[in-house]
LOLUMLO-819515 format. One line per 3 residues: number of its first residue (from 1); their letters; for each residue x, y, z of C-alpha. Coordinates in nm, 4 decimals, padded with zeros to 6 digits, always signed. Example, Ala and Ser with C-alpha at 12.3 -4.5 7.8 and 13.67 -1.06 7.14 Angstrom:
// LOLUMLO-819515
1) as) +01.2300:-00.4500:+00.7800 ~ +01.3670:-00.1060:+00.7140
END
This chain:
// LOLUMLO-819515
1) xxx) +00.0000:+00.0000:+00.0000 ~ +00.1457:+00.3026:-00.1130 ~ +00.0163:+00.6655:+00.1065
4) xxx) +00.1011:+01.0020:-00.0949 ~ +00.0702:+01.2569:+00.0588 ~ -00.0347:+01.6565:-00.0184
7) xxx) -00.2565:+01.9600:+00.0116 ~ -00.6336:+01.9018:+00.0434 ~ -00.8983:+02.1500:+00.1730
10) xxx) -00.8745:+02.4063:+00.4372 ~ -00.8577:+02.3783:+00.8347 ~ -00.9419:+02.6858:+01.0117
13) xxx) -00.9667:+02.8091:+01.3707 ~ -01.1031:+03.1183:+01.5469 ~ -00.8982:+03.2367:+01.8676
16) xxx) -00.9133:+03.4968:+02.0719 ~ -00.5984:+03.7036:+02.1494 ~ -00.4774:+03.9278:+02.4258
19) xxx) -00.7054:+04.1641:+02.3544 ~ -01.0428:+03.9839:+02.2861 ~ -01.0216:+04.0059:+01.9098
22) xxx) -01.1282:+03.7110:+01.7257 ~ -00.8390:+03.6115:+01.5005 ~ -00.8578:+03.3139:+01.2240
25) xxx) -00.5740:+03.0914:+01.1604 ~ -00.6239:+02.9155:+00.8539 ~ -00.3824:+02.5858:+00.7534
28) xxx) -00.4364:+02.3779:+00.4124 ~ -00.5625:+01.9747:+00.5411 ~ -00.3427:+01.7125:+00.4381
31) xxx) -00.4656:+01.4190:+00.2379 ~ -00.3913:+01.0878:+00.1799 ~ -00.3948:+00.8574:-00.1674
34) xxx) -00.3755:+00.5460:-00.0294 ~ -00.3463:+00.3929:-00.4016 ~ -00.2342:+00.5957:-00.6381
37) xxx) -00.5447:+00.7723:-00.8876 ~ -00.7499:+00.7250:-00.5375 ~ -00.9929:+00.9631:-00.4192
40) xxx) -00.8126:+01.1525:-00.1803 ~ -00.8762:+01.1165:+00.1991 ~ -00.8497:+01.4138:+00.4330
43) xxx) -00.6302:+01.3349:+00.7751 ~ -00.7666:+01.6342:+00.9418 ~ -00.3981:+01.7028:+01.0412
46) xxx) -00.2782:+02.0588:+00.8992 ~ -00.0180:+01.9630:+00.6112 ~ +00.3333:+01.9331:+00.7658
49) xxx) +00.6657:+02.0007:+00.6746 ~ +00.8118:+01.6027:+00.6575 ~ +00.5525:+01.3371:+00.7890
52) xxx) +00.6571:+00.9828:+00.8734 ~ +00.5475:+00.6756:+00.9571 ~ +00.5667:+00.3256:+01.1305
55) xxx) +00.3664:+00.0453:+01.1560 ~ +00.4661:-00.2105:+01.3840 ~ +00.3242:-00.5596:+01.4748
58) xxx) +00.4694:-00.8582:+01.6747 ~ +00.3885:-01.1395:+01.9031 ~ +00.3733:-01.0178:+02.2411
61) xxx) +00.4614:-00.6292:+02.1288 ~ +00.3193:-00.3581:+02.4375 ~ +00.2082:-00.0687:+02.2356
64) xxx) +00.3022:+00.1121:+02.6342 ~ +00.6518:+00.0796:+02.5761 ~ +00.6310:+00.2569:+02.2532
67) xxx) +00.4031:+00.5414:+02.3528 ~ +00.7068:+00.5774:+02.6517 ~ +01.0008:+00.5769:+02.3889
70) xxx) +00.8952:+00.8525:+02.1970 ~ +00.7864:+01.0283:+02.4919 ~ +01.1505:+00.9893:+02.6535
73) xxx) +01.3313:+01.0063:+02.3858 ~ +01.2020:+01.3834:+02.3042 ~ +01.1124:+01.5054:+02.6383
76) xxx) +01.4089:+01.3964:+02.7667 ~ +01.7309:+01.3734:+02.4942 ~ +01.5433:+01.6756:+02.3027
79) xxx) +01.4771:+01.8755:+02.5804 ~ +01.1057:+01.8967:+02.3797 ~ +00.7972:+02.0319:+02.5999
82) xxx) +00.5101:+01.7972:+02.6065 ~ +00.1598:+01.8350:+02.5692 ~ -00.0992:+01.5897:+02.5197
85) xxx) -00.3896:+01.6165:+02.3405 ~ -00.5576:+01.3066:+02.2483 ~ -00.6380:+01.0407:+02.5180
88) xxx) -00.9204:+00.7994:+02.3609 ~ -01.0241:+00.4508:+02.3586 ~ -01.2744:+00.2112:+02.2322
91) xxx) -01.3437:-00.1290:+02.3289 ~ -01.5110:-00.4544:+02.1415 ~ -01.8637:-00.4663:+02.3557
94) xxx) -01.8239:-00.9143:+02.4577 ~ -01.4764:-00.8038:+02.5705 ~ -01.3637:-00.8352:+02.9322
97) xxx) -01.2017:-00.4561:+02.8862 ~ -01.5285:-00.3444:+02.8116 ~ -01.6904:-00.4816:+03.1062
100) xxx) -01.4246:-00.3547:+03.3208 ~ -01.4138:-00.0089:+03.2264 ~ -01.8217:-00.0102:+03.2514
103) xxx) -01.7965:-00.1281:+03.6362 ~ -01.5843:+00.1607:+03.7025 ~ -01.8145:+00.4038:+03.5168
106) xxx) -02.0812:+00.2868:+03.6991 ~ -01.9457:+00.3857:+04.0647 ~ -01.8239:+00.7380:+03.9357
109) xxx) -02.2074:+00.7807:+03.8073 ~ -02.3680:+00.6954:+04.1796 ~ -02.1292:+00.9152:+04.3187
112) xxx) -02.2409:+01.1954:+04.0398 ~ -02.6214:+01.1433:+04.0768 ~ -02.5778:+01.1622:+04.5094
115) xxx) -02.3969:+01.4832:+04.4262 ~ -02.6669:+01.6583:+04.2098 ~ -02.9399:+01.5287:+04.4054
118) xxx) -02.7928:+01.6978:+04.7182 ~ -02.6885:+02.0130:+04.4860 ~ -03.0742:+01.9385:+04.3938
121) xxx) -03.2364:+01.9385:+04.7329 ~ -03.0254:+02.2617:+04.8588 ~ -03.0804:+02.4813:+04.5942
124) xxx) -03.4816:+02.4157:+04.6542 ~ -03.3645:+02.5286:+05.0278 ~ -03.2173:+02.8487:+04.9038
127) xxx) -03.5550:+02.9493:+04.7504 ~ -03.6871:+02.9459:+05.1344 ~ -03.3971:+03.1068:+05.2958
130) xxx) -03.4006:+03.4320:+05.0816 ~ -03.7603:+03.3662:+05.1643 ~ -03.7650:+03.3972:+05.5044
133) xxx) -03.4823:+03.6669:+05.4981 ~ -03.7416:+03.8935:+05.2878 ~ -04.0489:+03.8712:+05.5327
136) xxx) -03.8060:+03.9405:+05.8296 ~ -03.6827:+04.2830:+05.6249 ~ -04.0177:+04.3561:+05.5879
139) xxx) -04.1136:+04.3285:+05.9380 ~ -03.7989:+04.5424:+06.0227 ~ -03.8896:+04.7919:+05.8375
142) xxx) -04.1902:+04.8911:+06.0427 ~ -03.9985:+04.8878:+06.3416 ~ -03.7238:+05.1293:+06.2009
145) xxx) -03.9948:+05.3515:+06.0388 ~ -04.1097:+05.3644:+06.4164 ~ -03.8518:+05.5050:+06.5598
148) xxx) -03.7698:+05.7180:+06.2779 ~ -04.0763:+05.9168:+06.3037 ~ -04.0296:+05.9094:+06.7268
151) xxx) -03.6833:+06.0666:+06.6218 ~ -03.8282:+06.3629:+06.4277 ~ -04.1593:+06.3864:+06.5601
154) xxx) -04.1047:+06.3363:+06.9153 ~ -04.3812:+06.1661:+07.1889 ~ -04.7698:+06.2629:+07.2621
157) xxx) -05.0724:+06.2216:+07.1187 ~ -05.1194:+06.2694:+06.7421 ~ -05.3597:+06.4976:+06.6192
160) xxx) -05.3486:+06.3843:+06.2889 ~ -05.3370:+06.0599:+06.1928 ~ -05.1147:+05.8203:+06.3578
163) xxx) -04.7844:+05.7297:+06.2067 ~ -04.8048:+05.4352:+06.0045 ~ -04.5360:+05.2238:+06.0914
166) xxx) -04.5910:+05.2599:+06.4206 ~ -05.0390:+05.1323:+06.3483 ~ -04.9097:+04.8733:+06.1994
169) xxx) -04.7065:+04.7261:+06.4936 ~ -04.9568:+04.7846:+06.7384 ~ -05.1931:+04.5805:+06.5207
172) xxx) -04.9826:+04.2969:+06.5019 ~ -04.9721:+04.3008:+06.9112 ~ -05.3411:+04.3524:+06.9038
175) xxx) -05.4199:+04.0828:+06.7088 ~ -05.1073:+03.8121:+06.7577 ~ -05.0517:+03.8809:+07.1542
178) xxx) -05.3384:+03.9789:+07.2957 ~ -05.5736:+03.7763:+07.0614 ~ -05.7720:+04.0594:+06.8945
181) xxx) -06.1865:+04.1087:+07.0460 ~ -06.1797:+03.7370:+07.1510 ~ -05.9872:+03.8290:+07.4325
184) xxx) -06.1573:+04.0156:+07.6767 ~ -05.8969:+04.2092:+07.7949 ~ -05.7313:+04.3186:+07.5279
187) xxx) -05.7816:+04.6715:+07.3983 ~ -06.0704:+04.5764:+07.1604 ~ -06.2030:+04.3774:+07.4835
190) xxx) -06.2070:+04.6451:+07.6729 ~ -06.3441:+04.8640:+07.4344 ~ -06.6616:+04.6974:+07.4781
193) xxx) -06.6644:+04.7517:+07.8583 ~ -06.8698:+05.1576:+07.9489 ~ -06.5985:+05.3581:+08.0147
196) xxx) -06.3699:+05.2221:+07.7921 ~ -06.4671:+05.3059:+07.4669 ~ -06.2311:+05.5403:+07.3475
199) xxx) -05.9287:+05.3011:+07.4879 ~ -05.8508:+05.1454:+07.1588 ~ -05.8058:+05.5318:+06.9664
202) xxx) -05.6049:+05.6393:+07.2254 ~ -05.4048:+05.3638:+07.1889 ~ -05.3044:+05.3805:+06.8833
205) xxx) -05.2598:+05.7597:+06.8603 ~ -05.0623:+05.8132:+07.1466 ~ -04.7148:+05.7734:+07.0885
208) xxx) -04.4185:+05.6395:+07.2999 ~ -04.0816:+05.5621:+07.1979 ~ -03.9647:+05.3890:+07.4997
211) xxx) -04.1286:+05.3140:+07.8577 ~ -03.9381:+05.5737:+08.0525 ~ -04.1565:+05.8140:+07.8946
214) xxx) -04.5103:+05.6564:+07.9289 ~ -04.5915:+05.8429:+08.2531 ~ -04.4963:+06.1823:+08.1009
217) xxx) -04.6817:+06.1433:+07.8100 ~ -04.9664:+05.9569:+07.9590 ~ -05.0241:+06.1854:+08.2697
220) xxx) -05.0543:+06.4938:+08.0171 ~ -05.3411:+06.3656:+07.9060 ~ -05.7201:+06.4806:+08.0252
223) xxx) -05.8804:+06.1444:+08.0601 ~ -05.9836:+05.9423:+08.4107 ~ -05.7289:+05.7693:+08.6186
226) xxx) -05.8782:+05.4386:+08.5132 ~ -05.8637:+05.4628:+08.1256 ~ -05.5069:+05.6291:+08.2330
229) xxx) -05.4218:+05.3916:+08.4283 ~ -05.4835:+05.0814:+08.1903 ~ -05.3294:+05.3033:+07.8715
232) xxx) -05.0296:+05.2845:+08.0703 ~ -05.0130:+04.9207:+08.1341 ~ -05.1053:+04.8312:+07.7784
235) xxx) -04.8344:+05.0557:+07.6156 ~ -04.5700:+04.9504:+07.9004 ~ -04.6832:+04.6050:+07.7454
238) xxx) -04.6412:+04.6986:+07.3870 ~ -04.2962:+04.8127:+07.4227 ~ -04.1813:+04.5734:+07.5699
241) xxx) -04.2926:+04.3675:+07.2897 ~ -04.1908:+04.5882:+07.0417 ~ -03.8014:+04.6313:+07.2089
244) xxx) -03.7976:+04.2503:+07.2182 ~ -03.9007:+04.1240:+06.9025 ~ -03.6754:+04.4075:+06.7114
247) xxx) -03.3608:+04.2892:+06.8911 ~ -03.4939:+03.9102:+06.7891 ~ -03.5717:+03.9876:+06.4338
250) xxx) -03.1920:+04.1649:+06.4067 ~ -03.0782:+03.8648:+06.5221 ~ -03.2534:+03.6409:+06.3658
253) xxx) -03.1594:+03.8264:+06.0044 ~ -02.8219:+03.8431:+06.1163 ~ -02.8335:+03.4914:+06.1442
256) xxx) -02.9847:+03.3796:+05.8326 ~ -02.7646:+03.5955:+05.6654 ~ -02.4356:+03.3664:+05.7912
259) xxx) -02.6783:+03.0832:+05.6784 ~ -02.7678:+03.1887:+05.3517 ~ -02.4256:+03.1970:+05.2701
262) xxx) -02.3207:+02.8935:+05.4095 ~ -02.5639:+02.7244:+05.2053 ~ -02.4420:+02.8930:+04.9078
265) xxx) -02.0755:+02.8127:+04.9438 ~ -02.1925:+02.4478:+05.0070 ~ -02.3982:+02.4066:+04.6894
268) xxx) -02.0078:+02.5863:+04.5527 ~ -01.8306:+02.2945:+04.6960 ~ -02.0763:+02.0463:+04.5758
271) xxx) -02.1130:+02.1715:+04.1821 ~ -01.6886:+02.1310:+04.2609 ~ -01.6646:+01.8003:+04.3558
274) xxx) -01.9470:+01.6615:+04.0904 ~ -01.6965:+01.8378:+03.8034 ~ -01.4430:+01.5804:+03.8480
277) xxx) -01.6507:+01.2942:+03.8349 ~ -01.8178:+01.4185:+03.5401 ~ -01.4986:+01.4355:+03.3373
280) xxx) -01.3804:+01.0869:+03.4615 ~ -01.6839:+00.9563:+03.3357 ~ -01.6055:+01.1678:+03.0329
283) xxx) -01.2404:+01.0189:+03.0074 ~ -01.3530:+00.6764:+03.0324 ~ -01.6483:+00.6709:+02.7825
286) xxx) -01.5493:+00.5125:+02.4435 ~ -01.4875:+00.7500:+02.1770 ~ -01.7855:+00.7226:+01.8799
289) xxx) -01.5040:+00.7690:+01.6340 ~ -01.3236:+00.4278:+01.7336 ~ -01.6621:+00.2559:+01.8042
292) xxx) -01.7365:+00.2713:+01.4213 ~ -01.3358:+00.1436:+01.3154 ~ -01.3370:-00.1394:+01.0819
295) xxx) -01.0828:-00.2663:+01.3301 ~ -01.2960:-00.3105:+01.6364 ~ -01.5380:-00.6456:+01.6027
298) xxx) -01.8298:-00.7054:+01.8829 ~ -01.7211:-01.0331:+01.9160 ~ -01.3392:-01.0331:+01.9240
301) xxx) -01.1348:-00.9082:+02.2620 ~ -00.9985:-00.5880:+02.1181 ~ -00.9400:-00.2731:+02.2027
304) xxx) -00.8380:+00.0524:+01.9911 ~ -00.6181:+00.3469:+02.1520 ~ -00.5210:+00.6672:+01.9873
307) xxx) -00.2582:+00.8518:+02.2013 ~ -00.1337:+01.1809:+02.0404 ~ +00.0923:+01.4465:+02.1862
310) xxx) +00.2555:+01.7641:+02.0893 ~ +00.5833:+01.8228:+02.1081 ~ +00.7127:+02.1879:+02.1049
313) xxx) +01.0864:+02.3626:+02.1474 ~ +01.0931:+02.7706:+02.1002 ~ +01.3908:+02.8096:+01.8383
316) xxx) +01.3587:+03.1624:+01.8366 ~ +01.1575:+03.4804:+01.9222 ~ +00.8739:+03.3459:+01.6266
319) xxx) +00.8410:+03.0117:+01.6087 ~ +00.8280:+02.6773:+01.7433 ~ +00.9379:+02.3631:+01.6447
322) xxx) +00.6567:+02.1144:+01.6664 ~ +00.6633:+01.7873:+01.6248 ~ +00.2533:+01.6219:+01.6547
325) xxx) +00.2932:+01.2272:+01.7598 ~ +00.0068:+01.0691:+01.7294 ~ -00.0172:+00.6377:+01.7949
328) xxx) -00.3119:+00.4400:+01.6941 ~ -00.3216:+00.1101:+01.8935 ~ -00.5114:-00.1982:+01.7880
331) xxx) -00.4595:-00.4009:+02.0928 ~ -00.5790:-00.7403:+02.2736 ~ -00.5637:-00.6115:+02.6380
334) xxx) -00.5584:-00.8984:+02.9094 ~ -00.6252:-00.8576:+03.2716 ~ -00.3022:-00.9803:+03.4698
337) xxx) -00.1896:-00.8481:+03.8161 ~ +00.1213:-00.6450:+03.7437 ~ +00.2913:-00.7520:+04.0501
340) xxx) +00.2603:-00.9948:+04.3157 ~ +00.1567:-00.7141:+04.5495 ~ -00.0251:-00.5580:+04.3630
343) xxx) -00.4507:-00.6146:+04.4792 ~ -00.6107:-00.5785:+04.1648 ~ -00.5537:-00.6736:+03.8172
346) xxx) -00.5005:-00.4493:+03.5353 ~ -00.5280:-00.4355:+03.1789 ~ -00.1825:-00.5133:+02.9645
349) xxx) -00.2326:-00.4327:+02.5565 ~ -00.0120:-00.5939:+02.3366 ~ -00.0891:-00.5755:+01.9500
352) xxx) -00.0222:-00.3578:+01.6740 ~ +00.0710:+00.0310:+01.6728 ~ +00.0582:+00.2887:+01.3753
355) xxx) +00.3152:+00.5747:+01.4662 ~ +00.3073:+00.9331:+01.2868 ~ +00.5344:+01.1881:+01.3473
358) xxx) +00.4254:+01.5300:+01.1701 ~ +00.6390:+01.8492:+01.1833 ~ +00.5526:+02.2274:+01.1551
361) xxx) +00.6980:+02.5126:+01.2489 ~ +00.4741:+02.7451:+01.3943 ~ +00.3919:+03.0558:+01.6030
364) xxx) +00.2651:+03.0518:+01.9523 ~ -00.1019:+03.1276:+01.8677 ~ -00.0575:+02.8551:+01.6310
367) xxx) +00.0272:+02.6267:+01.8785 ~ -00.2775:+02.7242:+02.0710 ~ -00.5188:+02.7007:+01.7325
370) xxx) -00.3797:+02.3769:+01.6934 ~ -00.4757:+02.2275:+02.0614 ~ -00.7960:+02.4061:+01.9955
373) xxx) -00.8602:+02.2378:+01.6581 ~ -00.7735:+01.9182:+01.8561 ~ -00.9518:+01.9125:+02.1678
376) xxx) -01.2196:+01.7138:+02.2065 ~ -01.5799:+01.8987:+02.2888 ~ -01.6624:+02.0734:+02.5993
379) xxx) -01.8293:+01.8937:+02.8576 ~ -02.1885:+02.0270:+02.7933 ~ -02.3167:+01.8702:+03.1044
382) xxx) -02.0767:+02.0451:+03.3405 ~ -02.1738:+02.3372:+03.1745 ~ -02.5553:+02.2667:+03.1794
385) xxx) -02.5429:+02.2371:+03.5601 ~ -02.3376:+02.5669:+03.6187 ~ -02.5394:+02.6823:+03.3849
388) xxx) -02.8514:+02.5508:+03.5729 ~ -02.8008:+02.6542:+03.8714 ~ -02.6419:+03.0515:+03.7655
391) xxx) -03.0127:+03.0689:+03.5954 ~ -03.1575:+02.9729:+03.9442 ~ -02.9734:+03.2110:+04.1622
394) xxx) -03.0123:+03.4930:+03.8901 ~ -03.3970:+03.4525:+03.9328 ~ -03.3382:+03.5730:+04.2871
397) xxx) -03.1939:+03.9001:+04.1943 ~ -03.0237:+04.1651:+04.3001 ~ -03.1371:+04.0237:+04.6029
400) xxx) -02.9810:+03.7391:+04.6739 ~ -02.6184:+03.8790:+04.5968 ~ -02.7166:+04.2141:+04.8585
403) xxx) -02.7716:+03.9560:+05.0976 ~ -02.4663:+03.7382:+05.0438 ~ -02.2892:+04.0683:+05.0655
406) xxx) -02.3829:+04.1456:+05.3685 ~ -02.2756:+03.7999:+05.5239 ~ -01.9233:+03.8861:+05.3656
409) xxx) -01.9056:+03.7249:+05.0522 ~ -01.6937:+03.8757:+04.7791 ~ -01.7926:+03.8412:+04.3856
412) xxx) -01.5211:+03.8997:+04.1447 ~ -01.6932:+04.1488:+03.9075 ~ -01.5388:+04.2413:+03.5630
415) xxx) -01.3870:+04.6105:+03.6009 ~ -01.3938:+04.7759:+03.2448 ~ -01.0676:+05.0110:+03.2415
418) xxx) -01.2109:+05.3541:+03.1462 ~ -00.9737:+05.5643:+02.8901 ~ -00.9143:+05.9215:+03.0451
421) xxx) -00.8651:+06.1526:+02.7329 ~ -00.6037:+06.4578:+02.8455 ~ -00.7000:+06.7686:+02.7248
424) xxx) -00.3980:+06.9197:+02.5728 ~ -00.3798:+07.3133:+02.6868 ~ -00.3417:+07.5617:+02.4019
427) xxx) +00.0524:+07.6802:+02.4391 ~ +00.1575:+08.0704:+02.3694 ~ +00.3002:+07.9765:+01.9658
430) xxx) -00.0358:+07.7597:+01.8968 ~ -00.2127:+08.0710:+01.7077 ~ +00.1262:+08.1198:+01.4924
433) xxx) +00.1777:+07.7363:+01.4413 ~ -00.2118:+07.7631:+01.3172 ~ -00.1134:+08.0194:+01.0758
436) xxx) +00.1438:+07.8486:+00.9067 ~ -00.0576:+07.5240:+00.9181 ~ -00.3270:+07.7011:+00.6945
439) xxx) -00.0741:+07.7845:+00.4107 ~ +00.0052:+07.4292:+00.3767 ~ -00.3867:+07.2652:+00.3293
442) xxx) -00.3998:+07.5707:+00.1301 ~ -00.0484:+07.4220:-00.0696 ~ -00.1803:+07.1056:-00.0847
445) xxx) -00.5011:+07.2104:-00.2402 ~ -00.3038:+07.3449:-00.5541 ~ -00.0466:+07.0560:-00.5899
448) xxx) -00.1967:+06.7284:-00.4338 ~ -00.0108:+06.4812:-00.3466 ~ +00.0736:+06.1657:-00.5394
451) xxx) -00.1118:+05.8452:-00.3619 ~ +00.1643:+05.7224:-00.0822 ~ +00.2743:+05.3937:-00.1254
454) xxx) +00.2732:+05.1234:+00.1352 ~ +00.6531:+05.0550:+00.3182 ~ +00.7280:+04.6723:+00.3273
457) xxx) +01.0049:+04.5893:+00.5942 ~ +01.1815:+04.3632:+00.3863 ~ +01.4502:+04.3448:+00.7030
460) xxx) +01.1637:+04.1941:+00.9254 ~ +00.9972:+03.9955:+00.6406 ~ +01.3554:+03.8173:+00.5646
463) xxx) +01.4179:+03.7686:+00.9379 ~ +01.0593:+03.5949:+00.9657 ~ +01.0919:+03.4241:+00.7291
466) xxx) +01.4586:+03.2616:+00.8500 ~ +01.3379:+03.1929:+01.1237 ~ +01.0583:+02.9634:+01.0285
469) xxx) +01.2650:+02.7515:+00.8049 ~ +01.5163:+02.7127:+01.1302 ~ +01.2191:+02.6191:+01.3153
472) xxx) +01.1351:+02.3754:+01.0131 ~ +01.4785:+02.2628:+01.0180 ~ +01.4922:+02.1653:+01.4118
475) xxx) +01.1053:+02.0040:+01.3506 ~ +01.2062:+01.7306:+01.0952 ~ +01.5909:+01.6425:+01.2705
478) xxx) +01.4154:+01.5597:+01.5801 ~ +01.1131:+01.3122:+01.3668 ~ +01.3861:+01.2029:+01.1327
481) xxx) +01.6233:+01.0929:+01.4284 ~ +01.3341:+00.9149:+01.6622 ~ +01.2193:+00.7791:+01.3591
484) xxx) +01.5968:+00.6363:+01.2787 ~ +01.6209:+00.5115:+01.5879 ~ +01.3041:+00.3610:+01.6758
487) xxx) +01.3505:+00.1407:+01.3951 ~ +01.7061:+00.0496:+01.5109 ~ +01.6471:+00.0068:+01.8586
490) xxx) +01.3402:-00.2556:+01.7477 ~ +01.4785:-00.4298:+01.5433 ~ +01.3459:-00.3235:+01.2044
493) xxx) +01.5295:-00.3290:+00.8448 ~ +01.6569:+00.0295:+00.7498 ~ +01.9667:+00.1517:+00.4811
496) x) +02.1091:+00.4007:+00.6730
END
């Protein structure tokens, strides 16, 4: 089988850069003729400088060892960084591999749906803390209007009508303490005693701020000693009340406050520990592109593994040299215990391995494009629950976040940089530097100028472009010399 390889279609990627600005990088997709006259098939690899390849089978051969050659050989004698980017697997459905890896899925999964149903239940909860934190700022807000009228207005009877805030409160003791007209002697009791008629408006018109002035107030007024008298005892009641509950309520809000965000950084730490279970359960799905491999049979015990990393050294201040390794495994994995003291067995593949080495040179958002163009798809559930749950908080409000702020939580808001313009100030020659500037627009308007033309720096274009081919340069020694002597160290048949 002969593979020749050249330019196909187009690859491109959009990436942001320092800036935000979207930027495209655009690469021409290698292809393959397997035969020659073939239709051409597209590798979805952008086309390199020098590509090789290896294909290597043998009784008893571990594809491991040869995924840890390459990687020593140009992390460590090349001094290469490493970065990997492919990590896949599929597995033959009768095989014991298959039912091995499912077991393990299956315990990260009941620890992932324990985790959401407890992120679950305590976001419901939140609903009823912000809940209960609203009616108690409600409440507190007729105590506070109380004593900000007292504050202005000062104590007595009000001529006018009473002060709101202040009606309100004394209706809830009315009605919640003393148990409204049921009660016989409550005020509305009272009220329908002879004498006591007018108890229940003088009640609620006369106003005390605290008990130490009751008797002032009180004695000022023109009524009998007995209405008087049990005026007094009902507002020494109602204060009493009123000074009690307030410093509860504070509390209380205080309190719920320190709760509510306690239960928020809780459902935090939950949506964190559910991410990394999610992505295991990612990692250890079979890939849909291996699943469908002409390779992989249902009934046979294989197993297909595509390991690919990147290897990068900066040459100079441009450009990397890259060298993409990808191996394609077609393995019969066995489960052996890989030493005696070791508990549990473990899968060992041995079978055949497809090795390419590609090389580029390229830039540092290149590099990034490339890993980009590469990496597999975001996990759409992790985002659907942060998602999820950032919908259910922002249906709160403002409010929530005022009252997370007020139990000390921080939120890291974007700051937008604002651009201060400077004025320049006019200077003592600007009216003669006008002048002059007027003769030339008027110059210009008899004798126009020619259309500049554009400078080329064909200094920095020559430098660039020495650079890349260095980069090129260091990019196929290290695949031609790993290839060399992978072949050499294993045995194979080479002319050099």
């Amino acid at each position: 089988m002969t593979r020749i390889s050249g330019k196909g279609g187009e690859l491109k990627v959009n990436i942001k850069d320092k800036d935000g600005e979207v930027k495209s990088i655009e690469w021409s997709e290698e292809f393959w003729e397997i035969y020659p006259n073939a239709d051409p098939v597209n590798t979805g690899y952008p086309t390199p400088v020098r590509h090789y390849e290896i294909a290597i089978e043998k009784p008893n051969h571990n594809v491991e060892e040869t995924y840890y050659w390459y990687y020593h050989q140009v992390r460590s004698d090349w001094a290469y960084e490493i970065e990997k980017i492919i990590d896949t697997y599929a597995a033959s459905q009768a095989s014991s591999h298959f039912g091995h890896m499912q077991s393990r899925i299956s315990v990260q999964q009941n620890k992932i749906s324990n985790y959401l149903k407890g992120i679950s239940e305590m976001v419901k909860g939140l609903f009823q803390i912000v809940r209960e934190i609203r009616i108690i700022k409600e409440r507190l807000k007729f105590y506070r209007g109380s004593y900000e009228y007292y504050k202005n207005h000062g104590n007595g009877l009000s001529k006018k009508s009473p002060n709101s805030d202040e009606v309100v409160l004394k209706g809830l003791w009315v009605d919640q303490v003393e148990g409204g007209s049921k009660n016989p002697g409550s005020i509305y009791g009272l009220a329908a005693n002879v004498g006591f008629t007018i108890l229940p408006d003088l009640f609620f018109r006369v106003g005390v701020d605290k008990k130490g002035n009751i008797n002032e107030v009180v004695d000022n007024l023109s009524f009998n000693g007995k209405i008087t008298e049990v005026l007094k005892r009902k507002l020494n009641q109602y204060i009493t009340w009123k000074e009690e509950t307030m410093n509860e309520l504070t509390t209380r809000e205080s309190f719920m406050k320190k709760y509510l965000r306690q239960h928020y950084n809780t459902i935090r730490l939950y949506v964190s520990w559910v991410k990394p279970y999610l992505k295991y359960v990612k990692q250890m799905q079979q890939t849909s592109k291996l699943e469908n491999d002409s390779e992989l049979l249902t009934s046979f015990e294989s197993t297909i593994v595509e390991i690919e990393f990147l290897a990068k050294k900066k040459i100079n201040d441009n450009f990397y040299s890259v060298a993409v390794i990808n191996l394609l495994n077609r393995t019969r994995p066995e489960l052996n215990y890989h030493a005696q003291e070791y508990q549990h067995k473990g899968p060992t593949h041995t079978g055949k391995t497809w090795i390419n080495i590609r090389t580029y040179a390229w830039s540092p958002k290149e590099v990034e494009a490339y890993k980009k163009l590469k990496s597999e798809e975001d996990f759409d559930i992790i985002g659907s629950i942060d998602t999820t749950i950032q919908e259910t908080l922002d249906s709160l409000g403002d409010e929530l976040k005022n009252y997370l702020e007020d139990a000390g939580e921080v939120f890291a808001e974007d700051k937008k940089e604002e651009v201060v313009k400077k004025i320049q100030q006019p200077g003592l020659l600007d009216p003669f530097v006008s002048i002059f500037k007027g003769f030339g627009e008027l110059g210009t308007a008899f004798f126009p100028k020619g259309e500049a033309k554009p400078k080329t720096n064909k200094k920095g274009d020559y430098k660039k472009s020495k650079d890349k081919k260095d980069a090129e340069k260091a990019a196929v020694d290290i695949a031609w010399m790993t290839f060399k002597n992978y072949k050499k160290g294993h045995g194979m048949m080479t002319p050099w």
